[in-house]
VOBA-1610 file (N, C-alpha, C; in pm, whole numbers, padded with zeros to 5 digits, always signed):
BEGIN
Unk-01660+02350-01469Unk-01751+02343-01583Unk-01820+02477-01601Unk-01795+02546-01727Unk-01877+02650-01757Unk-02013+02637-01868Unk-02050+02782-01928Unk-02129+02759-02033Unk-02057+02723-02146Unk-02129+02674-02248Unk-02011+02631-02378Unk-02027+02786-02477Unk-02106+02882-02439Unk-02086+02984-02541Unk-01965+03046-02542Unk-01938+03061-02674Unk-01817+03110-02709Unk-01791+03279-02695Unk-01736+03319-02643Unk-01719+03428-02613Unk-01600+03533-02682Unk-01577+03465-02796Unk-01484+03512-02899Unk-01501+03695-02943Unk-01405+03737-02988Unk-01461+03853-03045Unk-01564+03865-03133Unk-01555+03777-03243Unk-01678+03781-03336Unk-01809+03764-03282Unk-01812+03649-03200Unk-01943+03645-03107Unk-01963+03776-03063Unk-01914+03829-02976Unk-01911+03962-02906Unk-01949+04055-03015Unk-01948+04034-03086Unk-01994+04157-03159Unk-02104+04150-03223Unk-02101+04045-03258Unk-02255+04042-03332Unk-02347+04002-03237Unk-02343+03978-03081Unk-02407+03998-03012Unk-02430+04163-02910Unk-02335+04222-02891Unk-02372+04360-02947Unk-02436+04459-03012Unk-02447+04390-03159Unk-02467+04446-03217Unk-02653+04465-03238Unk-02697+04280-03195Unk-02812+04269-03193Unk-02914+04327-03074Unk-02804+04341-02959Unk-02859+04437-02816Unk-02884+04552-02829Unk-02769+04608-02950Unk-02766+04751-02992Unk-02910+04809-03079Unk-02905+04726-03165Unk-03071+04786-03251Unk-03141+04752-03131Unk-03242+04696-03052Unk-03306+04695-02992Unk-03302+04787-02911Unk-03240+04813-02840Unk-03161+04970-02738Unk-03220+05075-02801Unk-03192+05135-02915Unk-03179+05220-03016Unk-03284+05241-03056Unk-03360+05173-03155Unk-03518+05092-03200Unk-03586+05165-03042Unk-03606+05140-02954Unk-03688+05188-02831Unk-03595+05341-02754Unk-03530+05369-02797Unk-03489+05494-02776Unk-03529+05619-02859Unk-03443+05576-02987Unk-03454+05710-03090Unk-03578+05651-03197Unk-03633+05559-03199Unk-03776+05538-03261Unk-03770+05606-03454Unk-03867+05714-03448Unk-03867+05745-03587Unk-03731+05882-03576Unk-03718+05885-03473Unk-03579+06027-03441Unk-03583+06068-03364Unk-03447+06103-03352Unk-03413+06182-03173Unk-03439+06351-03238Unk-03570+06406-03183Unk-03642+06535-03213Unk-03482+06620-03118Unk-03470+06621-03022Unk-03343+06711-02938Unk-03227+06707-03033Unk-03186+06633-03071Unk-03060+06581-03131Unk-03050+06708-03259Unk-03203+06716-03348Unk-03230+06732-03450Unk-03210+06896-03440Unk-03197+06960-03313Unk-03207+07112-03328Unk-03026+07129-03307Unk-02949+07060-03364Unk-02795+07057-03393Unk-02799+07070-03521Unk-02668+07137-03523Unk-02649+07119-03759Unk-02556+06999-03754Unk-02637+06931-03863Unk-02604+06830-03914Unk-02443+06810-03976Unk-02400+06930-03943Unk-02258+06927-04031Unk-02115+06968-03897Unk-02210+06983-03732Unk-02104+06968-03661Unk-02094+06914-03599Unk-01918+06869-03587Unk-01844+06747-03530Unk-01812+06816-03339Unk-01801+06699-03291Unk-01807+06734-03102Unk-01661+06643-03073Unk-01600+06654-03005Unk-01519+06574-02944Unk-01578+06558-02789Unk-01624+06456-02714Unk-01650+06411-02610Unk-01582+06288-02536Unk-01555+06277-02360Unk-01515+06216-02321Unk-01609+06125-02212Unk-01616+06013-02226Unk-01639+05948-02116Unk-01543+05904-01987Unk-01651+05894-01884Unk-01557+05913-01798Unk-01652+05840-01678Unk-01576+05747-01579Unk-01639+05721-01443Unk-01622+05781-01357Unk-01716+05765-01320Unk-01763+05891-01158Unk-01697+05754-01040Unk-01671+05631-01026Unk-01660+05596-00975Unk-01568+05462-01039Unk-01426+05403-00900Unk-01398+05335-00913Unk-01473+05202-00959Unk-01397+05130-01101Unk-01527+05038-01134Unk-01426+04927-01193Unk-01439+04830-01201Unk-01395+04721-01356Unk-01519+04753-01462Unk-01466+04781-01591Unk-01492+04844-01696Unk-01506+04727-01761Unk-01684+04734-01816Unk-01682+04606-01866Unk-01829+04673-02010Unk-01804+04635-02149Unk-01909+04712-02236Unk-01909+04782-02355Unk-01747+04715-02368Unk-01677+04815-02517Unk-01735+04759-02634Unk-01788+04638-02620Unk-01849+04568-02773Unk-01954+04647-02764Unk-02070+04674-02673Unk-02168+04776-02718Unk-02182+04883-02714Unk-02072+04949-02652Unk-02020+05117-02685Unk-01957+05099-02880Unk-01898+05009-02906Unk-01840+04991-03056Unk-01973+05036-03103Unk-02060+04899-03097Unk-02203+04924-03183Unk-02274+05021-03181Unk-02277+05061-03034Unk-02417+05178-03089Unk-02320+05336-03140Unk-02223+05336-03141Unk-02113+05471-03193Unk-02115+05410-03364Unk-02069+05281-03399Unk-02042+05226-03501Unk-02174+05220-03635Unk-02289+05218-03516Unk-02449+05182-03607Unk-02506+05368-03652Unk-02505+05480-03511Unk-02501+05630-03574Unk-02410+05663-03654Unk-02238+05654-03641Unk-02163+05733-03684Unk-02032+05646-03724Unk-02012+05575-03833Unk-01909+05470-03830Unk-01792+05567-03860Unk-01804+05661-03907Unk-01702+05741-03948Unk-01641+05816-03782Unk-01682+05807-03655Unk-01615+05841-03522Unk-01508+05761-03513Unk-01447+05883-03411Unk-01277+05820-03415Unk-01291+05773-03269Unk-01242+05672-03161Unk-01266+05609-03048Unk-01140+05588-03029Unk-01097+05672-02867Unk-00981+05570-02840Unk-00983+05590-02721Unk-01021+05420-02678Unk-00999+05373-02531Unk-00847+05394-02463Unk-00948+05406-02321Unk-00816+05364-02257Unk-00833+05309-02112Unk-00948+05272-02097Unk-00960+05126-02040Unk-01049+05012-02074Unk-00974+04903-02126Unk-01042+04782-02149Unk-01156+04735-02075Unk-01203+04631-02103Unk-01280+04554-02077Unk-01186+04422-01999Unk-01260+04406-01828Unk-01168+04340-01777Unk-01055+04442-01662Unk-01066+04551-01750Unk-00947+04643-01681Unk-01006+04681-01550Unk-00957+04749-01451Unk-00999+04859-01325Unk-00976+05027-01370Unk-01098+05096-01311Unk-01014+05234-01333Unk-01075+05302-01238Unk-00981+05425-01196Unk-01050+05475-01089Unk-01144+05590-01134Unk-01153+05676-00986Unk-01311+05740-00993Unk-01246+05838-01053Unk-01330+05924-01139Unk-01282+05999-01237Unk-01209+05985-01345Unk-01177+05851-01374Unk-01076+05849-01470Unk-01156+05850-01668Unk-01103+05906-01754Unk-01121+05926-01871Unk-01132+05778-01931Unk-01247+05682-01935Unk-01243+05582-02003Unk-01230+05614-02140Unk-01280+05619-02205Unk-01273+05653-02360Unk-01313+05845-02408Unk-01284+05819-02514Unk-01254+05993-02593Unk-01308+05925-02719Unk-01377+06043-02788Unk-01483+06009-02895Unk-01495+06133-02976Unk-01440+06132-03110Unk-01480+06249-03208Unk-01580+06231-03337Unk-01690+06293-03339Unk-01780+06228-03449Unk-01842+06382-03463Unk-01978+06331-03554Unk-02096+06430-03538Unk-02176+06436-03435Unk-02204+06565-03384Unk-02239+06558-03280Unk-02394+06554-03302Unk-02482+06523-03407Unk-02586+06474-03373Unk-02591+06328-03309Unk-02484+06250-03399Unk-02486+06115-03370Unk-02420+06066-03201Unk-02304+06154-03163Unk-02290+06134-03016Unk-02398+06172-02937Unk-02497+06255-02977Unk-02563+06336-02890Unk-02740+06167-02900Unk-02711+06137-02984Unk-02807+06011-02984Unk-02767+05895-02927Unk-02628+05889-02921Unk-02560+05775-02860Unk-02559+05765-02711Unk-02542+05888-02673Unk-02478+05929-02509Unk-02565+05830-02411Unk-02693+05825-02416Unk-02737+05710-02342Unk-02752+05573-02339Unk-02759+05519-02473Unk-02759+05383-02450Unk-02626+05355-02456Unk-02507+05387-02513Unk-02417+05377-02448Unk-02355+05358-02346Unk-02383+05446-02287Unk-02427+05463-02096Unk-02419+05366-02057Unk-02582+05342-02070Unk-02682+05240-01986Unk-02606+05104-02029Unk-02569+05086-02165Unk-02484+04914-02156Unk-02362+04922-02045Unk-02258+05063-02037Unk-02148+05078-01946Unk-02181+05060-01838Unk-02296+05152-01768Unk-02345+05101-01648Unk-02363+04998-01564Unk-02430+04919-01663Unk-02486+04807-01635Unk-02386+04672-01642Unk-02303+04665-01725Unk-02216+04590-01725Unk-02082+04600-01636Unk-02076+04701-01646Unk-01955+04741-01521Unk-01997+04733-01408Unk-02111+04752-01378Unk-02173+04710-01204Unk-02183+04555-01225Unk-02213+04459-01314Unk-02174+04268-01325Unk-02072+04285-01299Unk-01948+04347-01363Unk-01803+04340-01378Unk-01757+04336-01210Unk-01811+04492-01188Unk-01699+04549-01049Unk-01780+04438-00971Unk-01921+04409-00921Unk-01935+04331-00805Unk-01866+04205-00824Unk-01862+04112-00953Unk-01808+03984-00936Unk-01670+04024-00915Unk-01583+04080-00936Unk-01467+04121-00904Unk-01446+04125-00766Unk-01571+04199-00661Unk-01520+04234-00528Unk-01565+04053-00485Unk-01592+03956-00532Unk-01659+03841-00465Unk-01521+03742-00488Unk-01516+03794-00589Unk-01367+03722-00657Unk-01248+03710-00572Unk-01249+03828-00509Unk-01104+03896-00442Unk-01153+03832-00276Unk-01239+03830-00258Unk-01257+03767-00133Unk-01300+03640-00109Unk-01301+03576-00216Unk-01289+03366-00191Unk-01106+03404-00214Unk-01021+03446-00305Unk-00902+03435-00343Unk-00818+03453-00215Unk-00846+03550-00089Unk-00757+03586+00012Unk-00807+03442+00101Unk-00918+03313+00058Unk-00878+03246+00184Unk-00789+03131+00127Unk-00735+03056+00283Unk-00590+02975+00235Unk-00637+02857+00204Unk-00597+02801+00046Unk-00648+02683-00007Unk-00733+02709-00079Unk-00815+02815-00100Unk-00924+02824-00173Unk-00911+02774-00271Unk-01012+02669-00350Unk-01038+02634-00452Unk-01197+02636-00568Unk-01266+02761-00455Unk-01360+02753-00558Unk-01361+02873-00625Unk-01460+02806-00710Unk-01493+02924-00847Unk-01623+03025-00836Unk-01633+03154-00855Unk-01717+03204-00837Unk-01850+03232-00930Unk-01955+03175-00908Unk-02019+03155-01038Unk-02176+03195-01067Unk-02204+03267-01166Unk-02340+03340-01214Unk-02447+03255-01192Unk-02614+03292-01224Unk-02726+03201-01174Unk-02766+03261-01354Unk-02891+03248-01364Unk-03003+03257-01482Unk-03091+03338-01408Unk-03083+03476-01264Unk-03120+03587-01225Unk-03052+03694-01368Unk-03076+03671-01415Unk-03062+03821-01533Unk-03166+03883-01606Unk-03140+03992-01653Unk-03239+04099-01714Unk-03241+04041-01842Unk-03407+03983-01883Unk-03450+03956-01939Unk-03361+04034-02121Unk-03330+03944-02211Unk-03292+04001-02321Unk-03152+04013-02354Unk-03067+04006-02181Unk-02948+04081-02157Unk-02892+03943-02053Unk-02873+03830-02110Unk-02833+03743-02021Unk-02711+03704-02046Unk-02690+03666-02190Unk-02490+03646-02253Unk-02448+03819-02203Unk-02486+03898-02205Unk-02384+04042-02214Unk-02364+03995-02059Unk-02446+03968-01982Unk-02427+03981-01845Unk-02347+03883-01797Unk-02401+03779-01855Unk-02266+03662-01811Unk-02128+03707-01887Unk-02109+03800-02006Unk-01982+03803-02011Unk-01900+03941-01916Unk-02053+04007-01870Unk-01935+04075-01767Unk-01909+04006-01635Unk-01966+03925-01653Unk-01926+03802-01531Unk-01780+03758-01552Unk-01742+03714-01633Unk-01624+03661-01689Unk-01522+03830-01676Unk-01565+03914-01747Unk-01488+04029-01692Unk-01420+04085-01591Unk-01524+04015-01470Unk-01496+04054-01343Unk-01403+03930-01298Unk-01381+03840-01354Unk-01322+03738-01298Unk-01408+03616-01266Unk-01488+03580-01303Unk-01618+03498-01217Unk-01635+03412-01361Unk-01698+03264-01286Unk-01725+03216-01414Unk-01890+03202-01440Unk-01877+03125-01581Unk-02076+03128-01633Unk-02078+02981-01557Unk-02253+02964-01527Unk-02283+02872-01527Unk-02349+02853-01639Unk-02508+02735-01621Unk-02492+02701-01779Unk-02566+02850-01837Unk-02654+02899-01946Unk-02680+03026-02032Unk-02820+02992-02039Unk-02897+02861-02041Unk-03003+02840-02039Unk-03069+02710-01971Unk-03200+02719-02012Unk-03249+02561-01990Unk-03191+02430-02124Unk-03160+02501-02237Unk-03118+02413-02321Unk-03004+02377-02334Unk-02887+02460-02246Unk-02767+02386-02255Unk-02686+02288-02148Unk-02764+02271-02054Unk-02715+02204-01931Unk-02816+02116-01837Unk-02805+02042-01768Unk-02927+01968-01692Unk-02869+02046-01480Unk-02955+02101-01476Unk-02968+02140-01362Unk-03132+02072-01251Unk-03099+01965-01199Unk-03217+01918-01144Unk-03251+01956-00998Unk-03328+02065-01016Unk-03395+02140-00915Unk-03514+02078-00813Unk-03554+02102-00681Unk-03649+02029-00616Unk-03739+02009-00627Unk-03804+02058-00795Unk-03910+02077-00806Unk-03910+01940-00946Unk-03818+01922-01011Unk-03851+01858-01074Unk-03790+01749-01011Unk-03737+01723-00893Unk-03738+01553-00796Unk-03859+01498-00771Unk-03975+01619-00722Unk-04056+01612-00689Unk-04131+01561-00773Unk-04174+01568-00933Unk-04244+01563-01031Unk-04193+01443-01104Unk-04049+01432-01100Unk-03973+01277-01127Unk-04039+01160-01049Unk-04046+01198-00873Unk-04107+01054-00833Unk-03909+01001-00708Unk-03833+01138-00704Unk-03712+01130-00630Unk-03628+01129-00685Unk-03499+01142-00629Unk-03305+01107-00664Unk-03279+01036-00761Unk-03288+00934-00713Unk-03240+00797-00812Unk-03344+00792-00908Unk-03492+00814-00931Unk-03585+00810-01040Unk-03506+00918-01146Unk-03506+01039-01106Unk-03461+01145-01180Unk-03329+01134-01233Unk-03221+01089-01214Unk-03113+01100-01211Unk-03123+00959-01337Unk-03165+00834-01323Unk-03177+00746-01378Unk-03246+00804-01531Unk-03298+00873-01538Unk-03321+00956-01668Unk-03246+01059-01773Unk-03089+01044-01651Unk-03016+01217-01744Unk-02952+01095-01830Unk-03014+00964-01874Unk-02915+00920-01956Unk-02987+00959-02109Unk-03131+01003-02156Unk-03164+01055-02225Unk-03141+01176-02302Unk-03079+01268-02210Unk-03061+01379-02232Unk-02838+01445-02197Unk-02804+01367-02158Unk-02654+01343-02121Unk-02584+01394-02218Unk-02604+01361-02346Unk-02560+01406-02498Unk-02522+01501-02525Unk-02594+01595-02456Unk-02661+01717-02525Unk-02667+01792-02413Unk-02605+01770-02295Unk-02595+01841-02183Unk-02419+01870-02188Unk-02404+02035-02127Unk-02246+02047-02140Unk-02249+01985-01978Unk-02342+01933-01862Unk-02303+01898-01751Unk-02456+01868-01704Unk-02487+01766-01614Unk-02532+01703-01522Unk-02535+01741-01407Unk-02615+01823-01281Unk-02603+01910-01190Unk-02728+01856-01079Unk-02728+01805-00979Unk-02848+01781-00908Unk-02852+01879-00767Unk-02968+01917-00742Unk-02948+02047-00585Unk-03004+01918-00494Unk-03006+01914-00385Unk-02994+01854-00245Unk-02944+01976-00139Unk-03096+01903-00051Unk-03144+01996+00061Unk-03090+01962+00184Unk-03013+01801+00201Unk-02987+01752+00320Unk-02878+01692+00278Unk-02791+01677+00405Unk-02691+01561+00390Unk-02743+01410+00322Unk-02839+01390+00384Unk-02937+01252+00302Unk-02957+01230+00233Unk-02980+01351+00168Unk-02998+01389-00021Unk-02886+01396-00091Unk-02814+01446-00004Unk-02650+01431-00098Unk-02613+01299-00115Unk-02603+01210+00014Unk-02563+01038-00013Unk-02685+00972-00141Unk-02789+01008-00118Unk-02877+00913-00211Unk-02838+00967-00347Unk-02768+01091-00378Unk-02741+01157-00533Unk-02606+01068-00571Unk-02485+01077-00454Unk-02366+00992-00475Unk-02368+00856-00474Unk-02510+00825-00426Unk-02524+00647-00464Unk-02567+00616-00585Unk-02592+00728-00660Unk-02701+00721-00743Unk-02633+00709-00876Unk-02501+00809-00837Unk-02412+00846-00973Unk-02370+00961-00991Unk-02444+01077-00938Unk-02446+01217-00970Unk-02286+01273-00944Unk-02269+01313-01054Unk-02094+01344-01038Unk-02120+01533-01037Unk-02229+01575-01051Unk-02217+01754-01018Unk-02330+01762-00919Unk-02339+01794-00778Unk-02419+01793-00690Unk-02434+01964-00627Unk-02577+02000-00624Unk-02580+02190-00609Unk-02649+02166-00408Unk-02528+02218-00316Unk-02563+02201-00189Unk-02677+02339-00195Unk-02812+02326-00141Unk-02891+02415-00162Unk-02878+02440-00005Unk-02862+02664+00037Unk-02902+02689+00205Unk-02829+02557+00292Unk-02711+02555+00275Unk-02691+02458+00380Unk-02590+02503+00513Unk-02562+02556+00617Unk-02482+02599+00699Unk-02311+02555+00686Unk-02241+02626+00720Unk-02112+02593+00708Unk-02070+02409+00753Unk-02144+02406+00898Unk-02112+02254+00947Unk-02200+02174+00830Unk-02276+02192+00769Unk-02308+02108+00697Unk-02209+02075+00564Unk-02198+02199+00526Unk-02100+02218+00433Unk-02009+02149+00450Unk-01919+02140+00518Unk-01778+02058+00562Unk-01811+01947+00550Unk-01913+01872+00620Unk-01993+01753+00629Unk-01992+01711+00480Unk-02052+01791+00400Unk-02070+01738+00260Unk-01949+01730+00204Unk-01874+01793+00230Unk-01734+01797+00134Unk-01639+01659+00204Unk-01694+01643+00301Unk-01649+01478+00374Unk-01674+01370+00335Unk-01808+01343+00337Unk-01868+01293+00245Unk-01843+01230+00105Unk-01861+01340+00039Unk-01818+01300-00116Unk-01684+01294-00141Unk-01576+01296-00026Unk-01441+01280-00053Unk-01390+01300-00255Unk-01487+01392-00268Unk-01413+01423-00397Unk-01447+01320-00524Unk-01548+01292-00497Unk-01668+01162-00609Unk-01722+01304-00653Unk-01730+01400-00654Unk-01870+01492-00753Unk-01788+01624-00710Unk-01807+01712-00833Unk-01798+01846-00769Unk-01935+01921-00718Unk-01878+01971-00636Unk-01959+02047-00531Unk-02005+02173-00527Unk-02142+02250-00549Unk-02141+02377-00547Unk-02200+02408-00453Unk-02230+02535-00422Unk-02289+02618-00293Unk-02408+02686-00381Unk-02469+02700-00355Unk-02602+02814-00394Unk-02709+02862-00233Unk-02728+02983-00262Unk-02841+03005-00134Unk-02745+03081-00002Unk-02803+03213+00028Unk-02761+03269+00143Unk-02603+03306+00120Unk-02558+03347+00001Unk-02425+03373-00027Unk-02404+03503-00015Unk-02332+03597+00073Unk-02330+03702+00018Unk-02235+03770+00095Unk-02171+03851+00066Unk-02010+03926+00118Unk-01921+03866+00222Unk-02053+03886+00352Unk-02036+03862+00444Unk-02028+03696+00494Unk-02046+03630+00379Unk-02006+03481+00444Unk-01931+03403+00314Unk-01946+03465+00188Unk-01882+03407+00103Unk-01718+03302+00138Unk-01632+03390+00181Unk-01523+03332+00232Unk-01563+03237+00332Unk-01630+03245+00410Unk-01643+03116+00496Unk-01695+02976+00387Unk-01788+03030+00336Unk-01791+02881+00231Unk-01687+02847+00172Unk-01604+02899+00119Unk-01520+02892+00039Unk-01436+02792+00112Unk-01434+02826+00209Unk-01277+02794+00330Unk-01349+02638+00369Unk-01461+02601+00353Unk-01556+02432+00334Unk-01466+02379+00223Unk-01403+02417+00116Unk-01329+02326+00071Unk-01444+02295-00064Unk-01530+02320-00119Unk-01646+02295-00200Unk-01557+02395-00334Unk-01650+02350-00433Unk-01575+02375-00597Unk-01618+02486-00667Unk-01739+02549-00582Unk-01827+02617-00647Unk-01952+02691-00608Unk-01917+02859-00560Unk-02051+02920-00544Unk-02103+03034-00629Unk-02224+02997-00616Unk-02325+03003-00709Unk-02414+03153-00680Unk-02411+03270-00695Unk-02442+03399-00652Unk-02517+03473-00777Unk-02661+03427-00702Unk-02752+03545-00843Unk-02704+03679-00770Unk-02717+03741-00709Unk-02656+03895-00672Unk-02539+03953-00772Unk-02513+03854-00846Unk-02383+03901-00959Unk-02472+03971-01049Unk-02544+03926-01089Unk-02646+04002-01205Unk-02801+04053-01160Unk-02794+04022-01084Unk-02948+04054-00956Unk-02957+04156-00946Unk-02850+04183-00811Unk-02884+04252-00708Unk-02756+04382-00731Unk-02719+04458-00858Unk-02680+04533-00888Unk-02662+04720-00904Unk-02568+04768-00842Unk-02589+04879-00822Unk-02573+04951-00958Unk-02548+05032-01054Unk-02508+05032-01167Unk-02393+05182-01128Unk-02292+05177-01201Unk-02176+05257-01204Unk-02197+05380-01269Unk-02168+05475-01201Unk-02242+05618-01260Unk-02076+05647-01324Unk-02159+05693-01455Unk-02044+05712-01600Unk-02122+05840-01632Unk-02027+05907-01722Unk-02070+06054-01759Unk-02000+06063-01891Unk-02094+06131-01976Unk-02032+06146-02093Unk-02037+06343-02165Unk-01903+06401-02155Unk-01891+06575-02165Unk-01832+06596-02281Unk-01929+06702-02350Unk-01932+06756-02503Unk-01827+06851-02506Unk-01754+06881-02605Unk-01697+07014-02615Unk-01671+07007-02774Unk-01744+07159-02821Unk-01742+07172-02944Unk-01555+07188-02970Unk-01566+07115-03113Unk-01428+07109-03193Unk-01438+07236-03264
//
């Protein structure tokens, strides 16, 4: 089960496009004063390029903010979105005015950056549930994202190979310990997602104990979130529910033990560090007058 946003090209772009004025709007303001000591009448050919092996993830908002200065620039990629490229390699080549590249060069950037570090880490998390034998889970995003920047980030999630969970509080029921607590328990809370079921793309309850897991599967709960639970527990749970609910992992996930959860036999872990805990991919962008 993922998010239900559509992630079509058209989406992609006009969500782009709306990241892009805002970017822009707080960058170049009433004008980029540096930009302005260029003549307005010369054209630059420039290349971008990674400084470092990355999955390349950010071409809908490299389109926009090149497309919103200078629609008349000529662009031609040559690594996708989704793709790998190594360190040094020439992602895209760009011929325009060079006031308008010379206004672009950073937020440009900063969307490449930033999205290609979602991309490349879910990628390296990806590749290491995939090498264990049997693996069947999916690797999957939290609602840890940069405020403003949460669909771009979940779609470089998907870039990297990884899937969305839900995109908000309004599209999914995720029942956290805090609202068991405020429900009155398991079965109180759970006895309520029939209000809201409709209108949920999924039904999701976290449980802290093996105890908590049986009272959720007595209860009904067919998506159950194992919260911090140790590997022996893990197994335990996936015993348990003999396959009545899918199963996710959340809590204490990270390089170094990912594959061991995985190898529990569970459907699904759950890693804010995909959009968290991000290094960002150093990209460079070099002028040379035409």
């Amino acid at each position: 089960m993922s998010s239900p946003f559509d992630f079509s090209t058209g989406n992609m772009s006009a969500l782009a496009q709306a990241d892009v004025v805002r970017a822009l709007d707080e960058d170049i303001g009433a004008g980029d004063l540096t930009a302005s000591l260029i003549d307005p009448e010369q054209h630059s050919y420039a290349r971008v390029l990674a400084r470092e092996a990355a999955v390349i993830c950010g071409l809908p908002w490299v389109e926009a903010t090149l497309q919103r200065l200078d629609p008349q620039a000529e662009r031609v990629w040559h690594v996708r979105d989704g793709q790998h490229c190594s360190a040094n390699q020439v992602v895209l080549e760009v011929r325009g005015r060079s006031r308008a590249l010379l206004s672009a060069e950073r937020t440009l950037l900063n969307f490449l950056q930033l999205l290609s570090a979602v991309a490349t880490q879910t990628a390296v998390y990806v590749r290491a549930v995939q090498a264990v034998p049997g693996n069947r889970a999916a690797i999957v995003d939290t609602r840890k994202t940069l405020p403003g920047l949460r669909l771009a980030q979940k779609y470089a999630v998907r870039c990297g190979g990884g899937s969305n969970h839900r995109i908000g509080l309004h599209d999914a029921v995720l029942i956290k310990e805090n609202h068991i607590a405020a429900a009155g328990g398991i079965s109180a809370v759970l006895q309520r997602t029939t209000e809201v079921a409709s209108r949920a793309a999924f039904v999701e309850i976290e449980v802290e104990t093996l105890v908590q897991l049986q009272e959720a599967l007595e209860a009904g709960a067919r998506m159950i979130l194992l919260d911090n639970m140790d590997l022996a527990q893990l197994r335990e749970a996936v015993r348990i529910t003999a396959g009545r609910a899918i199963l996710e992992v959340s809590g204490g996930v990270g390089l170094d033990t990912v594959a061991g959860i995985a190898a529990t036999g569970v459907n699904r872990i759950s890693i804010g560090a995909l959009t968290k805990d991000i290094k960002a991919i150093d990209f460079s962008m070099r002028f040379a007058q035409l």
